[in-house]
N, C-alpha and C positions, 0 to 999 in steps of 0.2 A: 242509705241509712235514713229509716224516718227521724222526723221530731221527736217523736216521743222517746224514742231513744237517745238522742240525744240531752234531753231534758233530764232523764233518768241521768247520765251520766255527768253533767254538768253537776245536776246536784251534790253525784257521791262525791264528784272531784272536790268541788268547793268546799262542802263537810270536811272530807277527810284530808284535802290537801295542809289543812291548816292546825291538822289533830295531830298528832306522834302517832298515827296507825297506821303511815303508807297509802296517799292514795292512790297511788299506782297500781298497788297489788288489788284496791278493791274495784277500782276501773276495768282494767283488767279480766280481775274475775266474771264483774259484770257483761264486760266485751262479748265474753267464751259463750257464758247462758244465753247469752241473744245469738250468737251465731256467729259472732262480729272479728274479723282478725285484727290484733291487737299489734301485729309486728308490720302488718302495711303503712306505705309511706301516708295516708289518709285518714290512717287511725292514729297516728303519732302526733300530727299535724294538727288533728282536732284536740288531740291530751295537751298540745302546749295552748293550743286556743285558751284552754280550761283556765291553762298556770297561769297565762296572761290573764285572766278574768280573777282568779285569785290576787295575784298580784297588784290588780288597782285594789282588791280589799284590806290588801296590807296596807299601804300605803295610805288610805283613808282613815284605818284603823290604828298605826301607830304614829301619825306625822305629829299629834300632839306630843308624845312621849318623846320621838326623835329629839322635839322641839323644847323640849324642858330637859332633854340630855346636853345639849349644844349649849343651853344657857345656865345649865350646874340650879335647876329647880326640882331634882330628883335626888333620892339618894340621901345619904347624912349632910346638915349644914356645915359640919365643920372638915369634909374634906378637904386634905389640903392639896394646894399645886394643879386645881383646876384649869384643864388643857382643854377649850373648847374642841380643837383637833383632832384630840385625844381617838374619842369614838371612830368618826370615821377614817381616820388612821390605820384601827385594827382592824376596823371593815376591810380595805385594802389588802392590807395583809393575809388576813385571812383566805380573802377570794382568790391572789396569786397563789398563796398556796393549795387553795381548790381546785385552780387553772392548772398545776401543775401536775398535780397527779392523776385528777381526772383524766386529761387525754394522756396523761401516761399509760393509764388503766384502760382506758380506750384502744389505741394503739396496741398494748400485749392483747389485750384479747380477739383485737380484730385481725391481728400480723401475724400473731402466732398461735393460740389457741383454737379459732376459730378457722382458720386459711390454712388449718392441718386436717379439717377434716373433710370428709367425701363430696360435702355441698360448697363450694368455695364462692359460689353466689350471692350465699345467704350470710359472709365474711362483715356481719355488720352487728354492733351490739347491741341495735335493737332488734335481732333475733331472740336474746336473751328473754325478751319482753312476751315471748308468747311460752316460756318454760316456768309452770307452774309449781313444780317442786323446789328449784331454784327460790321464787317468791316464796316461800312456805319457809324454807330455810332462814331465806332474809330476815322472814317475819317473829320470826321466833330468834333471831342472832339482839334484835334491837328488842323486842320485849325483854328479852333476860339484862340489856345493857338497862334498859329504862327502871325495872324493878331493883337494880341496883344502886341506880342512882336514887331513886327514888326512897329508897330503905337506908342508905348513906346518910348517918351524924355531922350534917357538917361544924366543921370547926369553929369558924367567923366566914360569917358571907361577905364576899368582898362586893364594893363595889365600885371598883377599877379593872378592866382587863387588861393581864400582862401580855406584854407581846408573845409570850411563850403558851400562855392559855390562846392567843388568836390564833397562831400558827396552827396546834394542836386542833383547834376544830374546824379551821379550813384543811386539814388532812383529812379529819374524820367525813367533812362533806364531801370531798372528792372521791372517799371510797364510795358514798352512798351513789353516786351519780350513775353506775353502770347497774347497779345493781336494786332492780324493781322490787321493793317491799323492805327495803330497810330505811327504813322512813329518815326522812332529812332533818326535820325539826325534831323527830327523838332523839336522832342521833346529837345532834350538835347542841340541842337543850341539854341534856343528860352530861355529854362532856363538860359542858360550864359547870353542871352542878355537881362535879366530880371535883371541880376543882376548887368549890365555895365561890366562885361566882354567885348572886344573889340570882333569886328565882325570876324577880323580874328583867335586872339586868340581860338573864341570861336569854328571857323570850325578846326581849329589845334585839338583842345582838342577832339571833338565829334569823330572826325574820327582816331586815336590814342586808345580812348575805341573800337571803330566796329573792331581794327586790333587785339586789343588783346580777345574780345568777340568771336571771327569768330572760332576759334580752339576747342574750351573747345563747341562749340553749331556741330562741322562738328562729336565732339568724340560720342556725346548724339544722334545725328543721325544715325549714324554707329550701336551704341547700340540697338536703338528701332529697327531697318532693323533686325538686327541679332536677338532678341527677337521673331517678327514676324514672321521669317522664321522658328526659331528654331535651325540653325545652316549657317551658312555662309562661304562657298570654296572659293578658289579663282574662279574657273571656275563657281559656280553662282555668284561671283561679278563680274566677266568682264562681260557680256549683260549691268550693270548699271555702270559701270563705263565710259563705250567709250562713251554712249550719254553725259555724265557728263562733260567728259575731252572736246567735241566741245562744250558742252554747257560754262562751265569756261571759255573758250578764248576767245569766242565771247562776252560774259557778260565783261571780262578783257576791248575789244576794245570798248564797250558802254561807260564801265564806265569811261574810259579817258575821254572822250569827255562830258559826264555828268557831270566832277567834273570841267572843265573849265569854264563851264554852272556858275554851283553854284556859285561857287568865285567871277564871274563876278557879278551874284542879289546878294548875299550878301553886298559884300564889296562897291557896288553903293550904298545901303540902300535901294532894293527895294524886302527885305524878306517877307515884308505881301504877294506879289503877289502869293507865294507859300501857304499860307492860302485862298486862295480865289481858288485857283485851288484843294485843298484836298475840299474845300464844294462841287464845282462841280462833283467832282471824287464820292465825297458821291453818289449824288443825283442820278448819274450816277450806281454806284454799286446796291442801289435799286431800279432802274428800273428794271436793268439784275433779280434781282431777283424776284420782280410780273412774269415781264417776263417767267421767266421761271416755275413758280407758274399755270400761264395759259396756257402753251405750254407744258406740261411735256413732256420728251422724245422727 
């Protein structure tokens, strides 16, 4: 894989990873146009490089926010029974509940659904990741979630999560996990604001789960690489490491600039628009695929 390719894809990542549009599905797509298999252990390996490179731009990007939630300097002054704990409490919560299901979901699809059909090789769920109608599906299940939310009167924005809102959308992120193009932070943004969670609380909360998701999914990678190969040196990890480290930095300076993005449609109230852009994206995604249906090779 050149540079330039990878540069091209670090970008999409970083953009979209931080957008409610799936950036998976648009890696992905990009992967396909270039030639690229998106279900090799080298191509998954490089997508989590990305997420880690996203992820320090969370982290840069919301540690002031974190840091005025911890010390009750956000939000109404007269909330009462401030629990600095509070927050990452539900963080907690939420992510065993994403642990949970997730490799539950993992497991039925890899034990059963997939280990039933004719390739028992290919028994892994990132095979999923090179099935483009699958992403098209996705991408259109969370655009209609997001235009929903997004068109939704809420009542009173709260801005306390209950334990029953955190549970609810570490479920909702654990569905998202096997499944490329149903975006993580539409999903689980959308769910808060389904439940009057406030707009920003609720981008607080989403991306707080992606920082502590990103670690325990870079470990499961590293795993499957090393499975694949059969054993792993350092001297065959550096070839995938150096495109990995410019891919991460570049993905880092997207996704600055993508989370400025976001805050901005959010916190205006104009999050359906990001629903209306995953349909597209859909219709988009299976084109690429006829496409490529009629053009093999």
């Amino acid at each position: 894989m050149a540079y330039w390719q990878i540069a091209i894809l670090a970008v999409i990542q970083g953009a979209a990873e931080l957008l409610p549009v799936s950036s998976s599905a648009h890696v992905i797509v990009a992967e396909r146009l270039m030639g690229l298999q998106p279900d090799s252990p080298a191509m998954t390996f490089l997508l989590v490089m990305l997420h880690t490179g996203t992820m320090f731009a969370v982290l840069c990007y919301f540690w002031p926010r974190w840091r005025a939630l911890w010390l009750h300097r956000t939000g109404p002054a007269d909330l009462p029974g401030h629990n600095p704990w509070h927050f990452p409490k539900m963080v907690v919560l939420a992510t065993v509940c994403t642990g949970v299901l997730g490799l539950g979901l993992k497991l039925l699809i890899e034990k059963v659904i997939l280990a039933s059909g004719p390739d028992k090789s290919k028994a892994e769920v990132e095979s999923l990741f090179n099935n483009l109608p699958l992403i098209a599906a996705s991408l259109c299940a969370v655009g209609v979630f997001i235009l929903i939310a997004g068109l939704r009167k809420t009542k009173a924005e709260s801005w306390r999560l209950s334990p029953g809102t955190s549970v609810l959308i570490g479920l909702v992120q654990g569905l998202c996990l096997p499944l490329r193009g149903f975006s993580r932070s539409g999903a689980t943004i959308s769910t808060a604001l389904c439940r009057d969670v406030s707009r920003r609380l609720a981008e607080d909360f989403s991306f707080a789960l992606a920082v502590v998701l990103t670690p325990p999914v870079v470990v499961l990678e590293l795993h499957r690489l090393v499975k694949q190969q059969g054993s792993l040196s350092v001297s065959g990890l550096m070839p995938l490491l150096a495109p990995g480290v410019v891919g991460m930095v570049l993905a880092f300076l997207a996704g600055l600039v993508a989370l400025r993005l976001l805050s901005s449609v959010l916190e205006r109230g104009r999050w359906k628009y990001f629903g209306v852009y995953c349909l597209v994206a859909a219709a988009v995604v299976l084109a690429v695929h006829f496409l490529q249906i009629k053009t093999p090779g």
